[in-house]
C-alpha positions as CSV (number, residue, x, y, z in Angstrom):
1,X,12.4,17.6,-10.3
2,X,9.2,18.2,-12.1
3,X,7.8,14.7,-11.2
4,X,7.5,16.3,-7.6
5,X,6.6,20.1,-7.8
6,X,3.0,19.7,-7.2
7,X,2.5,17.2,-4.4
8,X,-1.4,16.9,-2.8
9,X,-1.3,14.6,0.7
10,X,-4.0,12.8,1.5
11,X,-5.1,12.4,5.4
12,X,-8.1,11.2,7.4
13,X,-8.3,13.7,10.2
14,X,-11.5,11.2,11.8
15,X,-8.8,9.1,12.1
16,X,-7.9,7.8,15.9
17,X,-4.8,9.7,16.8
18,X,-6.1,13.5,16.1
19,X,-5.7,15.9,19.1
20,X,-6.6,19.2,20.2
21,X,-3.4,19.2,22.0
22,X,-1.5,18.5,18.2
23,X,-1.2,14.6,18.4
24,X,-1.0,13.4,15.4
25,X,-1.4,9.1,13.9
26,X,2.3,7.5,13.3
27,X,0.3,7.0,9.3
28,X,-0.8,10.6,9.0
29,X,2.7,11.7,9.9
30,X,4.7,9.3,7.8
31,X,2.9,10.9,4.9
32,X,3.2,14.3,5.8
33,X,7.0,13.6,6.9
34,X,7.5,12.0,3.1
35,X,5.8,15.2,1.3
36,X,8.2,17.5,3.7
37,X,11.4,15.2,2.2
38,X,10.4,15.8,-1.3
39,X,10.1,19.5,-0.6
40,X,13.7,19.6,1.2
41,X,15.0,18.0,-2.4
42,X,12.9,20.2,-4.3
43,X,12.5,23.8,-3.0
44,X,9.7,25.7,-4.0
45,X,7.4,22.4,-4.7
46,X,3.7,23.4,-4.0
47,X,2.0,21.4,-1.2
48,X,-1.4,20.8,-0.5
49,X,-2.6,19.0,2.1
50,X,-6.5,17.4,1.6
51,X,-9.0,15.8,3.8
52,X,-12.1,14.5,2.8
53,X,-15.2,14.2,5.3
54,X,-18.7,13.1,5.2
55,X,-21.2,15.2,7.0
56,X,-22.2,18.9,6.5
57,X,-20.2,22.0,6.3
58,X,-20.2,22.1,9.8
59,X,-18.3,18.4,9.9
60,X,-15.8,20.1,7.0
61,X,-15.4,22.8,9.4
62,X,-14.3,20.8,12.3
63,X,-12.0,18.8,10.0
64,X,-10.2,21.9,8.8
65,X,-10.0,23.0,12.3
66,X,-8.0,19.7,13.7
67,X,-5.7,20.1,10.5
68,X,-4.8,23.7,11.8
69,X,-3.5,22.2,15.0
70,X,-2.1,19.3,14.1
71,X,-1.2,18.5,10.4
72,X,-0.6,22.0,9.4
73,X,1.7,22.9,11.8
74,X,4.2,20.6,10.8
75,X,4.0,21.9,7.1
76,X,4.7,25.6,8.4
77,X,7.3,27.9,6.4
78,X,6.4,25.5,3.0
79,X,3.8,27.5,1.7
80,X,1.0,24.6,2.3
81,X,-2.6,25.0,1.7
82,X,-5.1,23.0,3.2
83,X,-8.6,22.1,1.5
84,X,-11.2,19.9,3.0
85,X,-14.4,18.7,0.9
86,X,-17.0,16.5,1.8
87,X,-17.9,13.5,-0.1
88,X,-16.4,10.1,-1.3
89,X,-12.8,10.3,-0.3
90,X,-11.1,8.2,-3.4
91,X,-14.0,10.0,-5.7
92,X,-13.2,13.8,-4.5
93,X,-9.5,13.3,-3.9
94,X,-9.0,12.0,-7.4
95,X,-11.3,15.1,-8.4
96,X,-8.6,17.2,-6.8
97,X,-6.1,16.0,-8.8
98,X,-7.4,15.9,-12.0
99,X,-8.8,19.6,-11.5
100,X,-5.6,21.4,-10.0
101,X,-3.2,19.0,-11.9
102,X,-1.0,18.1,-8.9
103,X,1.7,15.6,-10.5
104,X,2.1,13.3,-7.0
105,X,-0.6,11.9,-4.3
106,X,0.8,10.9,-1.1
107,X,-1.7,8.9,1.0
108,X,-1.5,7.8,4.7
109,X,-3.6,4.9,4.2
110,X,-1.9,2.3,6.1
111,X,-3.2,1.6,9.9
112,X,-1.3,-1.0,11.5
113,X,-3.3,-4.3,12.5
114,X,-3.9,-6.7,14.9
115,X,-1.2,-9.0,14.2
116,X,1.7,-6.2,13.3
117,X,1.0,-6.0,9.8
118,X,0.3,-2.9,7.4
119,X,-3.1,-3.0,6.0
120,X,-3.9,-1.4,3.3
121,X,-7.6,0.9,3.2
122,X,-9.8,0.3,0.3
123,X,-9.5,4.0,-0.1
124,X,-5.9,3.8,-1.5
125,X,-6.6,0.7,-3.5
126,X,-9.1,3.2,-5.1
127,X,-7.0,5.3,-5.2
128,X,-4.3,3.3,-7.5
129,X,-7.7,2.1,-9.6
130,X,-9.1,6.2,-9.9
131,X,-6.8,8.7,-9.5
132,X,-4.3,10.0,-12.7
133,X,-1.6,10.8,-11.0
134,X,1.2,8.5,-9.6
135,X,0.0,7.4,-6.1
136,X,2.9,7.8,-3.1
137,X,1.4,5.3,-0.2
138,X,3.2,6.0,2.9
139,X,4.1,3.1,5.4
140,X,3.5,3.4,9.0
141,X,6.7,5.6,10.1
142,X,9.2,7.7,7.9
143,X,12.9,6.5,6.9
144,X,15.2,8.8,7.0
145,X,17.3,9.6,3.4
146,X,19.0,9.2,1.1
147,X,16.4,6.5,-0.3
148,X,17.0,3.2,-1.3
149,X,14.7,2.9,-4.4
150,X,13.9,-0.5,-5.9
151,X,12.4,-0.1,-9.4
152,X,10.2,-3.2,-10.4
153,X,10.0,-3.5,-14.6
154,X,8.2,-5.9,-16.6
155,X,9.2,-5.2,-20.0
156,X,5.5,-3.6,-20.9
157,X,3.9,0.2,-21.4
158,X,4.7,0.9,-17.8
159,X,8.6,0.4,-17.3
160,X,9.8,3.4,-19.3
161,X,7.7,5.7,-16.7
162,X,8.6,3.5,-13.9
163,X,12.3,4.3,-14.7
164,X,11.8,8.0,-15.2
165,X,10.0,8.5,-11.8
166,X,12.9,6.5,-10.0
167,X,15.2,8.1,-11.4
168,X,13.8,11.3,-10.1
169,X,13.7,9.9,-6.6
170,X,16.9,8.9,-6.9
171,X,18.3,12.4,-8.1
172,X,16.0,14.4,-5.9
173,X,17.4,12.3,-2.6
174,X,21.0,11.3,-3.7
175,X,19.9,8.2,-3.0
176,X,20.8,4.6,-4.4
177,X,18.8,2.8,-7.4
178,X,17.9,-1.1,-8.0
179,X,16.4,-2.2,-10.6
180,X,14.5,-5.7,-10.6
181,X,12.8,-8.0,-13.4
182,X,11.2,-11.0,-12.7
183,X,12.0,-13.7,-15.2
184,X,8.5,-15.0,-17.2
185,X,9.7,-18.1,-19.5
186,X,6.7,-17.6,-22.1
187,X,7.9,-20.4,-24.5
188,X,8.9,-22.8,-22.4
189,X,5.3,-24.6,-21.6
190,X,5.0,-25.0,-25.6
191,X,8.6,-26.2,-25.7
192,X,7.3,-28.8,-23.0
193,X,4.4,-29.9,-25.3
194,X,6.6,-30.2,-27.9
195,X,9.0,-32.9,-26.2
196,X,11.9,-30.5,-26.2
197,X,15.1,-31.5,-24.7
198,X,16.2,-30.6,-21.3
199,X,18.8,-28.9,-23.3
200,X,17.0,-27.1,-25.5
201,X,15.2,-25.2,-22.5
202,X,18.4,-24.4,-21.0
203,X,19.2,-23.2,-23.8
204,X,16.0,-21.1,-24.5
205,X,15.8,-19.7,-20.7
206,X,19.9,-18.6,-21.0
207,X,18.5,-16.8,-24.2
208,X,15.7,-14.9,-22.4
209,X,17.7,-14.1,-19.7
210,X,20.6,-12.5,-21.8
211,X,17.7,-10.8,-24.0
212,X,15.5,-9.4,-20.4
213,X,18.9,-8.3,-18.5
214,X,19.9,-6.5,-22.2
215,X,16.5,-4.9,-22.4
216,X,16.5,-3.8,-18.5
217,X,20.2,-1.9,-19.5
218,X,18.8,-0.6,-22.8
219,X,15.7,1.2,-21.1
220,X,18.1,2.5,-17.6
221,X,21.4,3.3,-18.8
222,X,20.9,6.8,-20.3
223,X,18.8,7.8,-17.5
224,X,21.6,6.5,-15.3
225,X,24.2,8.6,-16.8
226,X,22.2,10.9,-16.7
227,X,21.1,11.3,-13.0
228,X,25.1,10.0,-12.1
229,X,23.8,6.8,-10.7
230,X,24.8,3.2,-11.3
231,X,21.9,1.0,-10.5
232,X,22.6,-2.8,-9.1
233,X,20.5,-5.2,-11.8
234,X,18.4,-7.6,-10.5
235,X,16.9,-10.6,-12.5
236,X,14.3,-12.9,-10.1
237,X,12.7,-15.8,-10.8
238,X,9.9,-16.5,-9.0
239,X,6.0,-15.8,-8.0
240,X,6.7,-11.7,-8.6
241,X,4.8,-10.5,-5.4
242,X,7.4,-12.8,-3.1
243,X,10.4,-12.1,-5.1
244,X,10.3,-8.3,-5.2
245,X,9.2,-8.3,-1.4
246,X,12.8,-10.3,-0.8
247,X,14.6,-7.5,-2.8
248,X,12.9,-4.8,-1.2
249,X,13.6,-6.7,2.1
250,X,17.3,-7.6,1.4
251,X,18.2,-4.1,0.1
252,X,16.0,-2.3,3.0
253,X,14.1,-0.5,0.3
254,X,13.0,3.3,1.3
255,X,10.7,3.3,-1.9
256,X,9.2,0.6,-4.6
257,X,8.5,2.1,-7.6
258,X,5.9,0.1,-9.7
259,X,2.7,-0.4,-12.2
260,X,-0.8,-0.5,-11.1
261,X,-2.7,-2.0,-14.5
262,X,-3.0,-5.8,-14.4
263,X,-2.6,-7.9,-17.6
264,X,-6.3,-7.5,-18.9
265,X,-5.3,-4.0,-19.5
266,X,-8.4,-2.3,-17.9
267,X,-7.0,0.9,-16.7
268,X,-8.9,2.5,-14.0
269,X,-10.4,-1.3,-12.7
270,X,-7.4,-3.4,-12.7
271,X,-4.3,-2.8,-10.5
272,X,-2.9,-6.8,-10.7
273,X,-2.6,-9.1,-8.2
274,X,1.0,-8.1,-7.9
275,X,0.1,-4.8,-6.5
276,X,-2.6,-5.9,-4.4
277,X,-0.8,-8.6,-2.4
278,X,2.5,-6.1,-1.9
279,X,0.4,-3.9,-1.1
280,X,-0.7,-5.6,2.1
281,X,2.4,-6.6,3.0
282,X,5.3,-4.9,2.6
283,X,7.1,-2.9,4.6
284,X,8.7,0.4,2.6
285,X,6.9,3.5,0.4
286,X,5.1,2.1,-2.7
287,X,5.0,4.7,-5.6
288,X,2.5,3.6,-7.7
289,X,2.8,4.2,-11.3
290,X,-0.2,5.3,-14.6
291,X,0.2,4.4,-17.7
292,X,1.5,7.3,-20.3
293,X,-2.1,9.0,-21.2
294,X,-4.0,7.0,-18.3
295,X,-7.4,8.4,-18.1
296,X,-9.2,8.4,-14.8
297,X,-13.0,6.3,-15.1
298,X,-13.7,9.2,-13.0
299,X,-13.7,11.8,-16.3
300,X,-16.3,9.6,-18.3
């Protein structure tokens, strides 16, 4: 698939976990073990792996060093390249991408805390705000295929791409596709201030969620039959965050495929409290989706 023929992972070789003797961080791995299970789908797909250090040349030198014992080795007989720079890691890893035009970031930015939980680095939530391409960010430890990938849509700019890159998970993996709205009742708070029935809102929420599950098969099916994949429809109601962390839980989601821009529309500052909170709690891959044109604040 074309969505996945250029692939740059992200890793933080100062991270605890690097060896001389090859050990590698579960987080480092889990992304480098995703980028190898693209390229298994997709033979030929150009890998780069990145590091980005502070320091001299001397520090970038060491870096690149530790990646040839550890990290690199388990890319051998891909055709990887390795680049280290030295600077702001969200600042010169979005660089990277802008400049060599690779179509997918993975990130290992996930260390696992105190309390058993993934946190997320501000580095990858710069990453979703900066970087043009669609950001990958890798969980702790890999899951084997084929993936289960859980599409979230919202009925705005973002879903058609958020369907397109699914699909190509899907495809790429064999894998099996859901696809989840959450319900948003925008009329019904006016209907309220109106004095409208009880059975008038029925009425109007029936309506909206004949038109949303409608709209959800008139932007998947042709990409379905396309790709030879039925998905399973979802329609949640519910605070969005908790609802699609239930279906990603329930369905033991490999991958969530979703929009980074929050409702203000800011691209580039704004990746919505949906993304944020999921983000720091959830369990499986998160591709992270641009809009169509999105323009990095990094290019201004």
């Amino acid at each position: 698939m074309q969505e996945f023929r250029d692939i740059l992972i992200a890793i933080d070789p100062s991270q605890d976990g690097f060896g001389r003797d090859g050990t590698i961080p579960d987080e480092a791995r889990s992304a480098i073990d995703h980028a190898l299970w693209l390229h298994k789908h997709n033979p030929g797909a150009k890998l780069t792996l990145m590091a980005v250090v502070g320091g001299d040349q001397q520090e970038a030198k060491h870096a690149r060093d530790l990646l040839d014992v550890t990290a690199m080795r388990l890319l051998e007989g891909t055709g990887a390249e390795c680049v280290v720079r030295l600077g702001e890691p969200y600042i010169e890893i979005s660089r990277a991408v802008q400049e060599q035009g690779h179509k997918l970031l993975i990130v290992a930015a996930r260390r696992h805390g105190l309390v058993h939980r993934n946190i997320v680095g501000s580095t990858a939530l710069r990453l979703l705000r900066y970087c043009p391409s669609p950001v990958w960010v890798t969980p702790r430890f890999f899951s084997q295929d084929p993936a289960v990938v859980l599409s979230s849509v919202g009925f705005h700019g973002l879903s058609a791409r958020i369907l397109e890159l699914s699909a190509s998970v899907v495809k790429a993996t064999e894998g099996s596709w859901h696809v989840l709205h959450c319900m948003e009742y925008f009329e019904e708070g006016g209907m309220r201030l109106r004095d409208a029935t009880r059975a008038e809102i029925a009425e109007y929420r029936e309506r909206a969620r004949e038109r949303d599950w409608e709209r959800m098969h008139a932007l998947t099916d042709s990409l379905a039959e396309k790709i030879g994949v039925q998905p399973k429809f979802w329609l949640a109601e519910g605070q969005p965050d908790e609802q699609i962390g239930l279906a990603a839980r329930q369905i033991n989601a490999v991958v969530l495929v979703m929009g980074t821009v929050g409702r203000t529309g800011l691209p580039g500052f704004v990746i919505g409290n949906t993304a944020e909170k999921l983000l720091t709690s959830i369990e499986c891959s998160v591709l992270a989706v641009k809009p169509e044109g999105f323009v990095s604040p990094l290019s201004s």
